[in-house]
C-alpha positions in Angstrom: 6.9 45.0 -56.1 10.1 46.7 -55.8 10.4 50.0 -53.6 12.1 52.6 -55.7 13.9 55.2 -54.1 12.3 57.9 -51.6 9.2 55.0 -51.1 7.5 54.2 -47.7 8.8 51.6 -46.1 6.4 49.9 -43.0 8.4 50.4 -39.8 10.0 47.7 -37.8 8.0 46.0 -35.0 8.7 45.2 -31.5 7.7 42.8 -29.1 4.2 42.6 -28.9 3.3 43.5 -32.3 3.6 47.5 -31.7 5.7 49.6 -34.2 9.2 50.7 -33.0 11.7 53.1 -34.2 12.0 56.4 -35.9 10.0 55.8 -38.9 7.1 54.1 -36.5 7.5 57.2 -34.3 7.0 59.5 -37.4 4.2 57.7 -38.5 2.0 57.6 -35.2 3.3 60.3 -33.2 4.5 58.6 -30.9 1.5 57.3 -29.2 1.6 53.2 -28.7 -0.3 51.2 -26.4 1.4 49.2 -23.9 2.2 45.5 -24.8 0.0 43.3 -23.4 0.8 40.7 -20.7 0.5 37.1 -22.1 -2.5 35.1 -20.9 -2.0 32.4 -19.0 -3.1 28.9 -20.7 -6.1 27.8 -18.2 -8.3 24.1 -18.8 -11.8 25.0 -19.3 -14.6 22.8 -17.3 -13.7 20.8 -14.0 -10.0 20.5 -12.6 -9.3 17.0 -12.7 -8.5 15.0 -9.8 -4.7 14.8 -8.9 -3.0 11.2 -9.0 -1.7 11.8 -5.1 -5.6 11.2 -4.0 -5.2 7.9 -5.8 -1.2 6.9 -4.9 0.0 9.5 -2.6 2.9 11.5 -2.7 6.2 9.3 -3.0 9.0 9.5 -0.5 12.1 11.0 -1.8 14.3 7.9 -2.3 16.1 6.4 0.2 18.0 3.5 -1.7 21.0 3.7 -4.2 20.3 1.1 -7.7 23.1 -0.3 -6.6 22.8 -1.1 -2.5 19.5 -3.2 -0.9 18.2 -4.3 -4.2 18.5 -8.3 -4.2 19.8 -9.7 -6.4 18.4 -10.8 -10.3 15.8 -8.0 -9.1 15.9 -4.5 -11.3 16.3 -1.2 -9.6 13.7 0.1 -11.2 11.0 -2.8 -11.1 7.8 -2.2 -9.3 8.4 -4.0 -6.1 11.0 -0.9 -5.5 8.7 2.0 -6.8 5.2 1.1 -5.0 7.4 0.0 -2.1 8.3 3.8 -1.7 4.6 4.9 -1.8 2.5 3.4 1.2 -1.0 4.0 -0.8 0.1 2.2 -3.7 2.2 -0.6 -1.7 -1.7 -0.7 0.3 -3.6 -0.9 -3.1 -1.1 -3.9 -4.6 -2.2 -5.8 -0.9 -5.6 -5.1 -1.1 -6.2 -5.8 -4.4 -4.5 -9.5 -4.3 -6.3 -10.0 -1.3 -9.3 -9.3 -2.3 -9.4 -11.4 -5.8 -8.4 -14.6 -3.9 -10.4 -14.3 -1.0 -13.3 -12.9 -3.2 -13.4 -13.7 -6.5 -10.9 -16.8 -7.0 -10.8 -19.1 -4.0 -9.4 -22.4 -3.6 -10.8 -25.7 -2.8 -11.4 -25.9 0.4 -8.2 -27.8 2.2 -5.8 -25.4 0.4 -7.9 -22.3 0.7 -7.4 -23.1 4.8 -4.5 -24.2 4.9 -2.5 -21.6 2.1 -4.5 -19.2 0.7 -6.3 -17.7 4.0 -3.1 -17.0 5.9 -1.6 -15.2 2.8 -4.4 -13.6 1.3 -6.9 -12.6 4.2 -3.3 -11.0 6.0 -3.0 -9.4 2.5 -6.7 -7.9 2.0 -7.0 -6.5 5.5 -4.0 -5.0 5.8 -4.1 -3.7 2.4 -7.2 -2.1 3.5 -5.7 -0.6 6.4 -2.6 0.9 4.7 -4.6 2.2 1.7 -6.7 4.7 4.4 -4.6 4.9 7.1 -2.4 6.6 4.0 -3.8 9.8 3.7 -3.1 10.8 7.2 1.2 11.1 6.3 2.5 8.4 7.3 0.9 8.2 10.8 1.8 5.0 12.5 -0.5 5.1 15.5 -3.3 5.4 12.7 -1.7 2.7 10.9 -2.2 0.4 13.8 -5.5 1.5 15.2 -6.9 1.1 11.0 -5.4 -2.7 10.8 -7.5 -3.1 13.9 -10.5 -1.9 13.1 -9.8 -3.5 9.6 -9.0 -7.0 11.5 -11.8 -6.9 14.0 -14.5 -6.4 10.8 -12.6 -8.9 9.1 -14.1 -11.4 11.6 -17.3 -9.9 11.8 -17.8 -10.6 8.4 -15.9 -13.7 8.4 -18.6 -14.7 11.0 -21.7 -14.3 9.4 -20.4 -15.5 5.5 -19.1 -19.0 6.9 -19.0 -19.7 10.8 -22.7 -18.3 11.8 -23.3 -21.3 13.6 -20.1 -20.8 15.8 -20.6 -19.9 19.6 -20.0 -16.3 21.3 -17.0 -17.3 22.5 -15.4 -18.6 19.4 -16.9 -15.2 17.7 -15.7 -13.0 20.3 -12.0 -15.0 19.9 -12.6 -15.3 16.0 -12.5 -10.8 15.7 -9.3 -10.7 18.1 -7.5 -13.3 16.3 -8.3 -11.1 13.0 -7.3 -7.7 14.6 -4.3 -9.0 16.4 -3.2 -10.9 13.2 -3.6 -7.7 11.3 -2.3 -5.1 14.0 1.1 -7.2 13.8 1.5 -6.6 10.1 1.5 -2.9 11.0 4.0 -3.1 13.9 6.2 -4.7 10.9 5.7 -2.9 8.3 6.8 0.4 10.9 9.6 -1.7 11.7 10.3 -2.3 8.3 9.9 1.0 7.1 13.1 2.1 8.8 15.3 0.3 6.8 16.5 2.2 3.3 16.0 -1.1 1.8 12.8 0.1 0.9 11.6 -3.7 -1.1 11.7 -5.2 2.5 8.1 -3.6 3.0 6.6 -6.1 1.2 7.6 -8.3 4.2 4.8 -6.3 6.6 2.3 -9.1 6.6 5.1 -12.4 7.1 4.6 -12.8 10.8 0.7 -12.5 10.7 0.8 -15.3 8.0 3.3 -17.0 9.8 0.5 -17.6 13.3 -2.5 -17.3 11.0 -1.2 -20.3 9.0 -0.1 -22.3 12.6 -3.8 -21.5 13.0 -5.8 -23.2 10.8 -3.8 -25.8 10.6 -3.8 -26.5 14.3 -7.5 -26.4 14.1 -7.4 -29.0 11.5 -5.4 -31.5 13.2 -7.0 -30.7 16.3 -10.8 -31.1 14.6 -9.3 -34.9 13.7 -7.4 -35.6 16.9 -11.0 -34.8 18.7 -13.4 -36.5 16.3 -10.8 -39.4 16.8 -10.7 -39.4 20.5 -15.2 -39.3 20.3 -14.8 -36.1 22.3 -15.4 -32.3 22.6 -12.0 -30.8 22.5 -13.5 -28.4 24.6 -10.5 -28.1 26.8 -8.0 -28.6 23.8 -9.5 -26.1 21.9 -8.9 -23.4 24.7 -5.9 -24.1 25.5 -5.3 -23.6 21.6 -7.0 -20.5 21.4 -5.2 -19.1 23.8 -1.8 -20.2 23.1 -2.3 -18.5 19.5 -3.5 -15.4 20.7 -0.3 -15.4 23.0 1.7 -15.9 20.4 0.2 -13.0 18.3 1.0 -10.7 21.2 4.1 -11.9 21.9 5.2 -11.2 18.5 4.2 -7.5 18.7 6.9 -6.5 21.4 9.2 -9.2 19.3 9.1 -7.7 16.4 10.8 -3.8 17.5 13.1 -5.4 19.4 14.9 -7.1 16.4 14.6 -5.3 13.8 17.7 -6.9 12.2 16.0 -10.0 12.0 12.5 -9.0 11.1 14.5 -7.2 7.9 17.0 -9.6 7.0 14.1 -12.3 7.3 11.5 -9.9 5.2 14.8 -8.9 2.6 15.4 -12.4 1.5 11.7 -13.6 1.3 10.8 -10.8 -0.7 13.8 -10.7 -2.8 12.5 -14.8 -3.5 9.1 -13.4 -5.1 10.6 -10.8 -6.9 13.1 -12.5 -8.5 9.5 -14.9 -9.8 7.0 -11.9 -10.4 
């Protein structure tokens, strides 16, 4: 309807929804209400769990696209994200580990001989890295969780498939598996220092570097001695403790040439990468 002249006319509002101005003042003396203060949006029923229990938080990034990324390998490809994130580069391990050692083994020969020194270095230090995580980057927990994860490792190792085996060759089967295990966190530390941050990956090369000499020692020395008609008794120390040597050797190797270790760990890993 059209307002003739001299008609009311509703005042102007302000913020808030409160009349304002000279006609509003006219109208209602004058007397307003304070605006009031928006209400802050808020979830109803249980705050869900953040996603940094789950992958932790990511390290500001260290690495350029352009610089440490192999090539025919994408800047932005998993193997560089998770690689930032030590929880999620720990659940990638653990979970691979765990489906080949678990739920999709080999035959026997090839689980030995190919699958155990990858995958059992991957489960148990995925383990390891995934709770040693949530400490902030702790290396000395880091360590001390690959061999606890190691040592149970063999316990379990132990019971599931060697249970027959002797005390000694249990008591030598848990450090082999903590050793092995307590080297892929001396290189993944090591590793971790370089901004090529896809060279993490690398942490468990070493471990299935002796793991693999391992078995397949064993092997050929289970045939040499079944073809000789004797024990091995001897041989089989001697073995033993050679490995074990070696394992320990490694872990004052590995700091001392870092170079190596990552220029070893970049090309490997920049392989895979390039295939996965």
């Amino acid at each position: 309807m059209h307002a003739g002249p001299g008609a009311w006319t509703p005042p102007p509002y302000a913020a808030g929804g409160y009349p304002a101005g000279a006609g509003a003042t006219q109208a209602y003396g004058g007397q307003y209400p304070a605006a009031p203060a928006p209400v802050p949006w808020q979830p109803y029923g249980l705050p869900s769990i953040p996603a940094s229990v789950f992958y932790g938080e990511p390290e500001p990034a260290a690495w350029l696209p352009d610089e440490g990324v192999p090539t025919g390998v994408r800047a932005d490809s998993w193997w560089i994200r998770f690689a930032h994130d030590q929880r999620r580069l720990g659940l990638v391990f653990l979970a691979v580990g765990f489906i080949a050692v678990f739920l999709r083994q080999a035959t026997f020969l090839l689980q030995l001989l190919f699958g155990a020194p990858i995958f059992e270095e991957a489960f148990k230090f995925g383990l390891a890295a995934y709770l040693a995580s949530f400490a902030r980057r702790s290396g000395t927990l880091l360590v001390l969780a690959c061999l606890a994860a190691g040592a149970g490792f063999g316990v379990m190792e132990h019971y599931l498939t060697y249970a027959e085996e002797g005390r000694m060759m249990f008591l030598r089967r848990i450090a082999f598996h903590a050793t092995a295990t307590s080297l892929s966190a001396v290189t993944y530390l090591t590793l971790r220092g370089d901004p090529r941050v896809i060279v993490r990956w690398g942490a468990t090369i070493p471990a299935v570097f002796v793991h693999y000499l391992n078995n397949a020692g064993a092997l050929f020395l289970g045939i040499a001695t079944a073809l000789a008609a004797s024990d091995g008794e001897r041989q089989a120390i001697v073995f033993v403790g050679a490995i074990q040597a070696i394992l320990l050797l490694l872990h004052g190797v590995v700091p001392l040439a870092p170079g190596a270790i990552r220029a070893m760990a970049h090309g490997v890993v920049g392989f895979l990468a390039r295939r996965v």
